[in-house]
NULUMDO-489706 format. One line per 5 residues: their letters; for each residue x, z, y of C-alpha. Coordinates in Angstrom, 2 decimals, always signed. Each point is the difference from the previous one (the first is absolute). Layout:
A> X/Z/Y | ...
***
This chain:
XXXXX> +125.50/+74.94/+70.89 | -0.53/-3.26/+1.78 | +1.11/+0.37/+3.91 | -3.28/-0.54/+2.91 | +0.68/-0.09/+3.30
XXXXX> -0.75/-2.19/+3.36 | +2.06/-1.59/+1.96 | +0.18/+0.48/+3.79 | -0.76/-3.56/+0.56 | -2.81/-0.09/-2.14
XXXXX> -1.53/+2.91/+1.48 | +0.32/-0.53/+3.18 | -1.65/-3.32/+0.33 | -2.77/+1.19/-2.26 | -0.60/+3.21/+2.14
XXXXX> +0.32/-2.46/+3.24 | -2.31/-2.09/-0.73 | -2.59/+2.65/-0.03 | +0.88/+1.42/+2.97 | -0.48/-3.66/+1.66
XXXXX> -3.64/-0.17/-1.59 | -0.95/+3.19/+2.06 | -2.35/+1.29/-2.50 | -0.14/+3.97/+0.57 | +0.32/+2.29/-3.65
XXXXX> -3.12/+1.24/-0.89 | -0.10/+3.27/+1.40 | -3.27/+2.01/-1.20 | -1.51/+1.02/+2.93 | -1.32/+3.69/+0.58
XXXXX> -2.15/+1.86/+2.48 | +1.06/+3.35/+1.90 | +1.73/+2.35/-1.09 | +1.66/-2.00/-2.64 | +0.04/-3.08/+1.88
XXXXX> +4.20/+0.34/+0.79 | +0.26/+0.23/-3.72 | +2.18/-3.11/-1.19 | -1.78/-0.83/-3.79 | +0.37/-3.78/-1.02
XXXXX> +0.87/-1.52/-2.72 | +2.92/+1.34/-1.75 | +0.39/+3.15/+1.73 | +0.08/+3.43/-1.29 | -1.30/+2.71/+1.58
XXXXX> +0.17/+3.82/-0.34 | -1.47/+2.93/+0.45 | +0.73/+3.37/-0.44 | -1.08/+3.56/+0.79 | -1.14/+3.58/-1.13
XXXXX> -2.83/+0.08/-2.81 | -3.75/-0.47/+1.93 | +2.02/-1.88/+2.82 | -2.23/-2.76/+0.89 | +2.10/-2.40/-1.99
XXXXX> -3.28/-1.57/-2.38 | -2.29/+0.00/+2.95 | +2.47/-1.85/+2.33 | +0.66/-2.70/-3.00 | -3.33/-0.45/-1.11
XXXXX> -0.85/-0.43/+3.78 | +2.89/-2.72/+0.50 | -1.21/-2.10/-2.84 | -3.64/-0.16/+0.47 | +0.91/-0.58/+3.62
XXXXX> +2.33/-2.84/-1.06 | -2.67/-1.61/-2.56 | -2.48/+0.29/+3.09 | +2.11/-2.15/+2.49 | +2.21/-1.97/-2.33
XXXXX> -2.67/-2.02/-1.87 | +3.25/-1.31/-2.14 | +0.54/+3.57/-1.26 | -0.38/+1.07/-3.30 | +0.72/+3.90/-0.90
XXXXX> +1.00/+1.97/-3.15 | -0.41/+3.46/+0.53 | +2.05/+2.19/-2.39 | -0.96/+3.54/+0.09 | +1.03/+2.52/-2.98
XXXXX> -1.76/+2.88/+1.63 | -3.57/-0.93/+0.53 | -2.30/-2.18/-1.94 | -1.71/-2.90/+2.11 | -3.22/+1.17/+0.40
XXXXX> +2.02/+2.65/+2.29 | +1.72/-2.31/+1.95 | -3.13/-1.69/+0.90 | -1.55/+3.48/+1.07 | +2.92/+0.11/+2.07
XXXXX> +0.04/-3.35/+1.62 | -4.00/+0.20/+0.41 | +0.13/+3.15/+2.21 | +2.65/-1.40/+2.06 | -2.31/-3.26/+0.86
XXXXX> -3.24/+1.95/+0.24 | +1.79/+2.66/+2.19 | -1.81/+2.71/-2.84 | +2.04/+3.16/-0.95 | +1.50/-0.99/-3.50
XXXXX> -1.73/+3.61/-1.39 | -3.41/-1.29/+1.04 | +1.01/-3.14/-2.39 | +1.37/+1.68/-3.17 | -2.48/+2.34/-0.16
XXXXX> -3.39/-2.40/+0.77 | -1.19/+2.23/+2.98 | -0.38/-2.82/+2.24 | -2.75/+0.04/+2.52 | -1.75/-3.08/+0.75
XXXXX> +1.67/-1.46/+2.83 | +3.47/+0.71/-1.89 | -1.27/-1.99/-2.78 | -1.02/-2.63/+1.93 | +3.46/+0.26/+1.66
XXXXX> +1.50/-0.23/-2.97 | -2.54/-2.70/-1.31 | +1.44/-2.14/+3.00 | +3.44/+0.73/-1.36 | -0.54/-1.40/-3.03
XXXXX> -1.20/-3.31/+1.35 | +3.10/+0.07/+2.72 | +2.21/-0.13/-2.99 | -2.05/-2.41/-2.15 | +1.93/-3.19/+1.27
XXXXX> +3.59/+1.94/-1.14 | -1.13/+1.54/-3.23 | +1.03/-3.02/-2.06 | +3.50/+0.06/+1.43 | +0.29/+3.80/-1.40
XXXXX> +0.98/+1.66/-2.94 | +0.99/+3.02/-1.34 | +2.21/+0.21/-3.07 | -0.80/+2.24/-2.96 | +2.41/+1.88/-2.22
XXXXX> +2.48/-0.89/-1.22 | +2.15/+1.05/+3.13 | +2.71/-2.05/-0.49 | +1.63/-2.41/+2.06 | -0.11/-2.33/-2.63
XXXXX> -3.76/+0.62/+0.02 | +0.41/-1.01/+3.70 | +1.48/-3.19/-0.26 | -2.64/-1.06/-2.73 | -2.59/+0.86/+1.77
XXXXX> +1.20/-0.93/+3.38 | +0.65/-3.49/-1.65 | -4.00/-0.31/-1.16 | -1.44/+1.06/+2.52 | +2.37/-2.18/+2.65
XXXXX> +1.23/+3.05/+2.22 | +2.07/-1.08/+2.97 | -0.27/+3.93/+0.99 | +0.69/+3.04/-2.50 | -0.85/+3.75/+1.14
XXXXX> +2.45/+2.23/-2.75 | -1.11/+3.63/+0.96 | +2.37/+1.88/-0.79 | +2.89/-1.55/-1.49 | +1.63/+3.16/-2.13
XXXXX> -2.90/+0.11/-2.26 | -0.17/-3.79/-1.27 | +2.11/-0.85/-2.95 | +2.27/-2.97/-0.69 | +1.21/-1.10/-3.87
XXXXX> +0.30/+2.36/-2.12 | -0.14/+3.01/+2.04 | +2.42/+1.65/-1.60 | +2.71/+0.36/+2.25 | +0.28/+3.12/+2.73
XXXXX> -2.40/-0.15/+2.79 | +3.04/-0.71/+2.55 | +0.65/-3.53/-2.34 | -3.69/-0.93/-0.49 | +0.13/+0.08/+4.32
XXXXX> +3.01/-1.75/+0.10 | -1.65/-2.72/-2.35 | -3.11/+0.25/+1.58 | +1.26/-0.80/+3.38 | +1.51/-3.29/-1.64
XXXXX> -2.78/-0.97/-1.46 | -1.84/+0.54/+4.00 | +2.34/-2.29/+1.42 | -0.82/-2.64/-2.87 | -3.63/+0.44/+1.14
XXXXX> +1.11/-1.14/+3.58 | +2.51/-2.96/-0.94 | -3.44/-1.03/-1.70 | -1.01/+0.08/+3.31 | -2.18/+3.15/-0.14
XXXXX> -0.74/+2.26/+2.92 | +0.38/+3.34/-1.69 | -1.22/+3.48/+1.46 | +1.56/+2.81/-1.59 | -1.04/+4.02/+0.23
XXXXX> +2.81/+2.36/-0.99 | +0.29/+3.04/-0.60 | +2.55/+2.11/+1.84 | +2.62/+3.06/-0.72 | -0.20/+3.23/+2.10
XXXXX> +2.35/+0.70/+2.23 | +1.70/+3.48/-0.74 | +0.37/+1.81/+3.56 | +0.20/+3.79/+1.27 | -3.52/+0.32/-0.34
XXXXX> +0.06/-1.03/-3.62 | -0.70/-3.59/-1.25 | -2.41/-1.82/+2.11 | -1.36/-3.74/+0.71 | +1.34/+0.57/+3.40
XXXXX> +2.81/-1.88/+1.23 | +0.00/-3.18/-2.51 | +2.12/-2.96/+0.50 | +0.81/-3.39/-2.25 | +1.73/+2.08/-2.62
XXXXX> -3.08/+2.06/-0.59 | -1.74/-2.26/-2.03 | +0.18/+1.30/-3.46 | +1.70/-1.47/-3.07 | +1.99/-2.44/+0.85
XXXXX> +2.49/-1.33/+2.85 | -1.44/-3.43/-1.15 | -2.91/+0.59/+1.89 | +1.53/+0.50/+3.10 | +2.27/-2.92/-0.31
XXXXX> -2.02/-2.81/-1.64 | -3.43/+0.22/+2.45 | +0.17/-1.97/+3.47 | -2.06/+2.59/+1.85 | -0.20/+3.92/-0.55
XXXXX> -2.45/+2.33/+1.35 | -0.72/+3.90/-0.24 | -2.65/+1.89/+0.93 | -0.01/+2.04/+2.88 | -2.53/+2.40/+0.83
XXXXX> -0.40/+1.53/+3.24 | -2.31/+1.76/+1.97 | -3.62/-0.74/+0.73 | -0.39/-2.27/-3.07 | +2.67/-2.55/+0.58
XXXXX> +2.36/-1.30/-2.23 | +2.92/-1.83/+0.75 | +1.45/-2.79/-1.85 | +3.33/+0.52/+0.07 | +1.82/-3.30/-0.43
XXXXX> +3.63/+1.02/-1.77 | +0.98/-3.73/-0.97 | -0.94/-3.39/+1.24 | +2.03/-2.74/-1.53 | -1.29/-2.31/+2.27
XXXXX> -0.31/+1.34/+3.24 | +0.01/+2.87/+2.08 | -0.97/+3.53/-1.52 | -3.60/+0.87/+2.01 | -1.63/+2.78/-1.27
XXXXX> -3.93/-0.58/+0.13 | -2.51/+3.24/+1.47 | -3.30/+0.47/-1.35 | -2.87/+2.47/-0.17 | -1.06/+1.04/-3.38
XXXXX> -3.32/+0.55/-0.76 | -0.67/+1.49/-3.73 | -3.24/+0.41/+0.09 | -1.30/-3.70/-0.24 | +4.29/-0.54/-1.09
XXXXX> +0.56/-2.41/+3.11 | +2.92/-0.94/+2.11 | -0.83/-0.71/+3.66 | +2.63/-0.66/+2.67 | +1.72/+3.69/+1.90
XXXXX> -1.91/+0.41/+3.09 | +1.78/-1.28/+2.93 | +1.08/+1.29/+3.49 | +0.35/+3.35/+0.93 | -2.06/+1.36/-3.61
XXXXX> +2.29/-2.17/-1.89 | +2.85/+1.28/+1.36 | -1.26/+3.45/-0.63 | -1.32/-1.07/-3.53 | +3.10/-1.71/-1.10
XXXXX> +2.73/+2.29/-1.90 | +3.76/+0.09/+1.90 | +2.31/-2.84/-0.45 | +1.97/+0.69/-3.07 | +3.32/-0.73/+0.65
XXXXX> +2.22/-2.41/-1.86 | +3.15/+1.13/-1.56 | +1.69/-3.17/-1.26 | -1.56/-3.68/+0.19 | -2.55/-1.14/-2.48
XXX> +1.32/-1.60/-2.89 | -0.55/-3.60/-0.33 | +1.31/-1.25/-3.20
***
């Protein structure tokens, strides 16, 4: 094996030099409630939480959000749960404001319609930054496909089920492969979004999806350790959900409050004052400081 490495000298004029230009990092920018959420190129994301969480509806609302105010945005979603046509039911009733049932089963009165109608158009100037991959779900599938279509943005939902090589290792060494092959994604510089699935937590009551924390997310300890940013959903009472933020490579851990609304699956920010501070669950507190490696 031939040595690489840098020097100190080398990099540190290299990495001066752009500091002296001044140019901010693209940073993709996001309105509330996701608008704290760090996603720019080469960053990996993830998110993790019980089974009908939120998880799809809050990343399918943070990348059509992105293509809508990045124009330089160009999105892969990955889903191995739902074909597209689903996705797009999804994403329509969030826009028109239109219960998602009143979509999938065609029971739309007329002013939904035309609600939805105007949806369609609203999303018109994004559609040809979108795609949605078809099976094959592997991450070698990803990377093809990403690399056609020129994705600067992938949406993996949810990372246990996609395959890498062969697939014929455990499921505990296809994650820890997988979550190498995620990090190659960023050094391409990617932004990567990433649902997970999670492991209950065994308690007095029984085994629950109460009480999760970074080493809930199932599989692998690869996970935990090779994303930059790690959230898990929260839910309280009156429809909120709290993003709990359990690592932040890069800054300070904030967790981010929303309200949840499943009927038209939208995100909107935790009301605030007095009914958010009713609204929003109790501070969980923090036994040990988030991991940052």
């Amino acid at each position: 094996m031939t040595p690489t490495f840098t020097t100190g000298a080398d990099l540190f004029g290299s990495w001066f030099a752009d500091v002296e230009r001044g140019e901010p990092p693209v940073r993709y920018a996001l309105p509330e409630p996701f608008a704290a959420l760090d996603v720019r190129p080469g960053r990996l994301i993830l998110f993790g939480g019980a089974p009908g969480g939120g998880k799809t509806a809050a990343i399918l609302q943070v990348g059509i959000d992105m293509l809508r105010m990045n124009p330089a945005a160009r999105l892969l979603v990955a889903n191995v749960e739902m074909v597209p046509a689903l996705l797009v039911e999804r994403v329509a009733s969030r826009m028109a404001s239109v219960p998602l049932t009143t979509i999938a089963d065609r029971t739309l009165t007329a002013d939904q319609l035309d609600r939805v109608r105007a949806a369609v158009v609203a999303l018109a100037p994004v559609a040809g930054r979108l795609a949605f991959l078809s099976a094959p779900y592997a991450l070698e599938h990803v990377a093809a496909a990403g690399t056609a279509f020129g994705a600067n943005v992938l949406a993996l939902d949810y990372i246990q089920r996609f395959t890498v090589g062969d697939a014929k290792g455990d499921k505990r060494e296809q994650l820890e492969t997988a979550a190498t092959v995620l990090r190659r994604f960023c050094d391409a510089g990617a932004a990567v979004l990433v649902a997970s699935a999670v492991a209950r937590q065994k308690g007095k009551a029984g085994s629950t999806y109460a009480g999760l924390n970074l080493a809930s997310f199932r599989g692998s300890s690869e996970l935990e350790y090779g994303c930059d940013s790690a959230y898990l959903f929260a839910p309280g009472e009156g429809g909120t959900i709290t993003l709990t933020c359990e690592k932040n490579r890069y800054g300070a851990a904030a967790d981010i409050v929303t309200a949840f609304d499943p009927t038209a699956q939208t995100f909107a920010p935790a009301p605030s004052g007095l009914a958010g501070f009713d609204a929003a669950p109790p501070a969980r507190p923090r036994t040990s400081k988030p991991k940052g490696g």
